[in-house]
N, C-alpha and C positions, 0 to 999 in steps of 0.2 A: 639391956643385957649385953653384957660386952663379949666377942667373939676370942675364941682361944684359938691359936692356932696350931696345927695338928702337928705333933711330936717327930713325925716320918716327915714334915716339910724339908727341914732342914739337909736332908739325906739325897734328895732328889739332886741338886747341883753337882754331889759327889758321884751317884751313880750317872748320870751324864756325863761327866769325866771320865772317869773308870772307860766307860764304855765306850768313848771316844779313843782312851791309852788302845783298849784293845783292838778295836777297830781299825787303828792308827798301824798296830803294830804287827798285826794279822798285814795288813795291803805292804809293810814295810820289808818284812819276809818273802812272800811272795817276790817280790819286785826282785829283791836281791837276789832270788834262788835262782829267777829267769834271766834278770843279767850277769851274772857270774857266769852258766851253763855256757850262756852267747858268746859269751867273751874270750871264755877258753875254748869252747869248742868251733865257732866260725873263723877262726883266723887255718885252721888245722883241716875246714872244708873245701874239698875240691872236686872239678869235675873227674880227677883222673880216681880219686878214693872212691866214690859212688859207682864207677861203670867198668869198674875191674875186680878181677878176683885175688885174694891173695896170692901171692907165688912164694914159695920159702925159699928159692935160689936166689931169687933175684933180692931177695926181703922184702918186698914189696905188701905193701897192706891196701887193700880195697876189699869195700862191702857188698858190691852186687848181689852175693848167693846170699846175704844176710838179708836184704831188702827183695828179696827175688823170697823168700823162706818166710820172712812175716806178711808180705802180702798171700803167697799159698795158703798159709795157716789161717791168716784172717777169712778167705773167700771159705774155706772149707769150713771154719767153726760156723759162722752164718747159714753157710746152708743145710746145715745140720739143726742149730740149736732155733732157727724162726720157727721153722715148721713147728719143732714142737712146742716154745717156749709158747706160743700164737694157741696153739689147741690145746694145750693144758689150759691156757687161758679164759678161751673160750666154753671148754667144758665144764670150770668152775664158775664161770657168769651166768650161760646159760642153758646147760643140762644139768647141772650137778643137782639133785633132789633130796639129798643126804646132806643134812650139815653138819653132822661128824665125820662124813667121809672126804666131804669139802676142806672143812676148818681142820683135818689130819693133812690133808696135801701142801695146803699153804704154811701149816705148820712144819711140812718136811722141808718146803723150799725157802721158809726164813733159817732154819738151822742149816741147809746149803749155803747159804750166805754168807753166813756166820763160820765156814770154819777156815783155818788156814791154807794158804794157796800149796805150803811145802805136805799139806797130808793130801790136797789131790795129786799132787806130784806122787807122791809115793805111793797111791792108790791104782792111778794110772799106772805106771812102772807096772805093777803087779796085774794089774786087768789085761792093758792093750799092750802094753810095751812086749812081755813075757807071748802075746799070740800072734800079735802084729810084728814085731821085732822093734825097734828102737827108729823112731820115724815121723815124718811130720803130722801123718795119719793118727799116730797114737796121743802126738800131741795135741792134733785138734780136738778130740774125741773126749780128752782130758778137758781141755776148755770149753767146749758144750757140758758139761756137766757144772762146771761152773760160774757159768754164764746164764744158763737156764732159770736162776731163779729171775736175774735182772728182768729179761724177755717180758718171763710170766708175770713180776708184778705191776711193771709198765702198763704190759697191754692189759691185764684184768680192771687195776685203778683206770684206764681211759674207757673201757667198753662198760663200768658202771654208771661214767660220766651222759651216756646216750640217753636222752629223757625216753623212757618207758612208752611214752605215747606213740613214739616214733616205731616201737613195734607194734603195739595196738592197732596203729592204723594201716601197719602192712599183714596184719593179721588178719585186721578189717573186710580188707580187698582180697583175700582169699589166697594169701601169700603162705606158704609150707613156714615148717619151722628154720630149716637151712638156706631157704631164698631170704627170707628176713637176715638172717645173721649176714648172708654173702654178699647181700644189694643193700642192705639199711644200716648192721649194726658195724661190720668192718670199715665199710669206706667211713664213718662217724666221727673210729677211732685211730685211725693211720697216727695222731698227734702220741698215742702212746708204742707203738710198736716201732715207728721211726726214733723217738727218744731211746728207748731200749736199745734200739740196733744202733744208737751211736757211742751210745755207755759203753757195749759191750765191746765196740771197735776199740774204744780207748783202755778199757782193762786187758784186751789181746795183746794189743801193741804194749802196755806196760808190765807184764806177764811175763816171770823169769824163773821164779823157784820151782813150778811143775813142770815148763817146760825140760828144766835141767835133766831131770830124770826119765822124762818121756820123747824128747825130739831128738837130742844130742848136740852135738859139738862143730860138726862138719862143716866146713864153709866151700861146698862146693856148688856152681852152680847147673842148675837139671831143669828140665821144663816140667811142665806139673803134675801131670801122672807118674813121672820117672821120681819126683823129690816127695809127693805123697809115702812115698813105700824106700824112700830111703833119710836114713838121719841128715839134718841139718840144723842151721842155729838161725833163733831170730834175732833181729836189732839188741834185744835187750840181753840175751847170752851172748852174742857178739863182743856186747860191753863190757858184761863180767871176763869174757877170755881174757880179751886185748887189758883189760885195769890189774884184773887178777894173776892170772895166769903168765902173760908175756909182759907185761911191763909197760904197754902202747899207749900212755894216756892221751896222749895228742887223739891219735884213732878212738877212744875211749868219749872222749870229751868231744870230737866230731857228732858220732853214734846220740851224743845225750842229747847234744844240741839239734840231730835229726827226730830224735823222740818228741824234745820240748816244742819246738814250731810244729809236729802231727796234731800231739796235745793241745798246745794254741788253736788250732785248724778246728777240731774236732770239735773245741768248747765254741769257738766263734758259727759255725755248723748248725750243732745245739739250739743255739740263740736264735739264730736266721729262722730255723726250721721252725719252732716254737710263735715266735712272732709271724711267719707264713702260716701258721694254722690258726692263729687268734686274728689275724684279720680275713682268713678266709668261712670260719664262723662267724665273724661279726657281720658278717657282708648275705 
């Protein structure tokens, strides 16, 4: 009986191709977008733009209050959005006894996800900005609510990961229900909460349309209770001013090239961190 051979053979070689073109051309982009950014923007980097503030007498452009303004904003969304991004998380692992009221919260925090960064801008404006006034506060406040789903579904996805037993048997030994979660099930799942909290570092840092409307413009620089409660701009509105507004691309293209090696930083982080926690459960 002589064998036929199957009709979808032939096709294999082509989508092996294909998906090598795209593959190919996916790494080729990339590569271009991060040496282009380099290229124009590190010749244009210097110590004196990073450690000074603009002066408009002198014209002088440096980012200190810009880089002084996204690290506030960064430390403040963080200690805002773990705590609860962590206990939403937790209470839908392991309190939640309602799986409609469960499967309603996670359903709230994928359509957070999902919406546009310029409608929490303009949300914020309207909530914090209007009580708060126009300030770093308002803008952190804005990016905890948009950060919060990340948090939550990191840490939820890695605290399902804890095999069951592992509370059973601290159940076993006459362990409460909150000793088990604080001794057993978090230290377990650190590998999704440290993910989350470097996601989220990286959408702060690249986070410009909400800010616009809730931090402001100011590039002045304050220490950090003082810039909390007063407007200022991060890296990424820095960049829109200086491209947009004044004309600065040299400064502009400095600003992106400090964003793209954070980005770099943050994914190579990522990685480290990941691989530190796959050999420290393997072990």
């Amino acid at each position: 009986m002589m064998m036929t051979s199957s009709p979808r053979r032939p096709l294999v070689p082509l989508v092996r191709v294909l998906s090598l073109l795209a593959a190919g051309l996916t790494a080729l982009l990339t590569l271009f977008l991060i040496g282009y950014i380099l290229l124009q923007g590190l010749p244009h980097l210097s110590w004196e733009l990073v450690s000074t503030s603009p002066s408009y007498i002198s014209q002088r452009v440096g980012i200190l209050p810009d880089l002084l303004n996204t690290l506030y904003i960064t430390l403040t969304t963080l200690l805002f959005v773990l705590p609860l991004g962590v206990g939403a998380a937790v209470y839908l692992t392991e309190y939640a006894s309602s799986r409609r009221l469960a499967g309603a919260i996670e359903y709230a925090a994928e359509a957070l996800a999902g919406i546009p960064s310029i409608i929490y801008g303009l949300v914020g404006m309207l909530l914090f900005s209007n009580t708060l006034g126009t300030s770093l506060m308002a803008g952190a406040l804005t990016l905890v609510i948009m950060n919060l789903p990340t948090i939550m579904r990191n840490t939820q996805e890695s605290l399902k990961t804890v095999p069951q037993s592992y509370r059973e048997g601290a159940f076993g030994l006459g362990a409460g229900k909150w000793r088990v979660i604080r001794t057993v099930v978090l230290p377990n799942c650190l590998e999704g909460v440290v993910t989350g909290c470097i996601l989220s570092v990286g959408r702060i840092l690249g986070e410009s349309a909400a800010l616009l409307f809730t931090a402001g413009f100011a590039h002045t620089a304050n220490d950090f209770f003082t810039a909390l409660s007063s407007p200022g701009a991060t890296l990424t509105v820095a960049l829109y001013v200086y491209a947009k507004e004044q004309g600065e691309f040299g400064a502009a293209f400095a600003i992106a090239a400090i964003l793209m090696l954070l980005a770099l930083a943050i994914n190579l982080l990522a990685t480290l961190s990941a691989k530190f926690f796959q050999r420290r459960n393997a072990s």
